[in-house]
C-alpha positions in Angstrom: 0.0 0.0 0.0 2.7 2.6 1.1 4.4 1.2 -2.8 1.5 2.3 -4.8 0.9 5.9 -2.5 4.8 6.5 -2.9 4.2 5.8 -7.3 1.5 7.8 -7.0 2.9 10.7 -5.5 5.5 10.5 -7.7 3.8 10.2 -10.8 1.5 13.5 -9.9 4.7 15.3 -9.0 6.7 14.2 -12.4 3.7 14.9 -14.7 2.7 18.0 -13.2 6.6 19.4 -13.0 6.9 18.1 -17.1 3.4 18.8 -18.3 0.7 21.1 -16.8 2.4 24.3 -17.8 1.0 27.2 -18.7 1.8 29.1 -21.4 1.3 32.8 -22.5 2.3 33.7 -26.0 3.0 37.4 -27.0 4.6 38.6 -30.3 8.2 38.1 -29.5 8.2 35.9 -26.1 6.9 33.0 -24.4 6.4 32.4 -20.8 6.3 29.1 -19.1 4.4 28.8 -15.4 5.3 25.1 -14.6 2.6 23.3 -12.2 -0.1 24.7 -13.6 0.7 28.5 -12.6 1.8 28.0 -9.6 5.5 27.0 -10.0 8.4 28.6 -11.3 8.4 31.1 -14.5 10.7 30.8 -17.0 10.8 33.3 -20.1 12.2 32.4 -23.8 12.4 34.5 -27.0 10.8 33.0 -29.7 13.8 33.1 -32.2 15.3 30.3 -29.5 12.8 27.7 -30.1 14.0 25.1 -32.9 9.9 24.6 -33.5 7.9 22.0 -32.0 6.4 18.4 -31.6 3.2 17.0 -31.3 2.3 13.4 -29.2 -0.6 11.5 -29.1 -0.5 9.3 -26.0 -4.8 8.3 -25.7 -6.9 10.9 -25.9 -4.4 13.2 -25.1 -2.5 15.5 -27.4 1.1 17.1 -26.1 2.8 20.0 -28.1 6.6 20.1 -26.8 8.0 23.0 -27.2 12.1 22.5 -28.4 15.0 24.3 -27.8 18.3 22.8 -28.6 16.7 19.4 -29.3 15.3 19.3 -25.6 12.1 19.7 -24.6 11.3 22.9 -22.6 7.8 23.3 -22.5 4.6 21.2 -22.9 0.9 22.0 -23.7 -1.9 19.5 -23.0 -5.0 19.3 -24.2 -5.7 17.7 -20.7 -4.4 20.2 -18.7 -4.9 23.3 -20.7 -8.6 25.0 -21.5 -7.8 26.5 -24.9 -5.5 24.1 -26.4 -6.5 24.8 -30.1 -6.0 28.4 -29.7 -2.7 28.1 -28.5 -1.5 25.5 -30.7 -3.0 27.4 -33.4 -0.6 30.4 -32.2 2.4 28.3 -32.1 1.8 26.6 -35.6 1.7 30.6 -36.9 4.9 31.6 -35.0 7.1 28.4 -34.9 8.2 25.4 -37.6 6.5 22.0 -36.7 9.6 19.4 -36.7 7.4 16.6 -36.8 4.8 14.3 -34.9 6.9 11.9 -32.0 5.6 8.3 -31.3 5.2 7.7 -27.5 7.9 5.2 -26.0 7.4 4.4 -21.9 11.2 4.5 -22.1 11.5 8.0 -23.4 8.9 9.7 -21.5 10.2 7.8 -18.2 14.0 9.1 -18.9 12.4 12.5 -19.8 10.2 12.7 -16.5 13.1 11.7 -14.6 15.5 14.4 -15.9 
């Protein structure tokens, strides 16, 4: 019991700290709130994004934002309310590099990070 409490807790903290960010998009920069506003903020031009990806994992649908071939940011159409509007905004302002295929091994080595 303590086992699946201890997963759990760590699977919330992991996919809240690499997913549920929120994102606000202006003409020249991104901002990142991780934990769904109520983490950290972290502020990028938009000329240092490489583009983005998209992931279907279910019925979920994940935009990951790249920099440098790492993954900096993430939008949700779980997590976030107007997912088509934003990804409509980033498909207008950045290059799309490509759909990725979900692999346990790369999200688990990604969450860890």
């Amino acid at each position: 019991m303590i086992g699946l409490c201890l997963f759990c807790l760590i699977f919330l903290l992991t996919e809240f700290r690499k997913r549920a960010d929120i994102l606000i998009l202006s003409s020249d920069h991104l901002e990142k709130f991780s934990f769904l506003g109520v983490g950290y903020a972290q502020r990028f031009d938009i000329n240092e994004f490489d583009g983005f990806t998209k992931m279907w994992y279910y019925s979920k649908s994940y935009l990951h934002l790249i920099i440098d071939g790492k993954r900096v940011a993430c939008c949700c159409n779980f997590h976030t309310r107007n997912y088509d509007t934003v990804k409509m905004a980033l498909e207008d302002k950045l290059v799309f590099l490509g759909e990725e295929n979900y692999s346990i091994s790369n999200e688990l080595s990604y969450i860890l990070k």
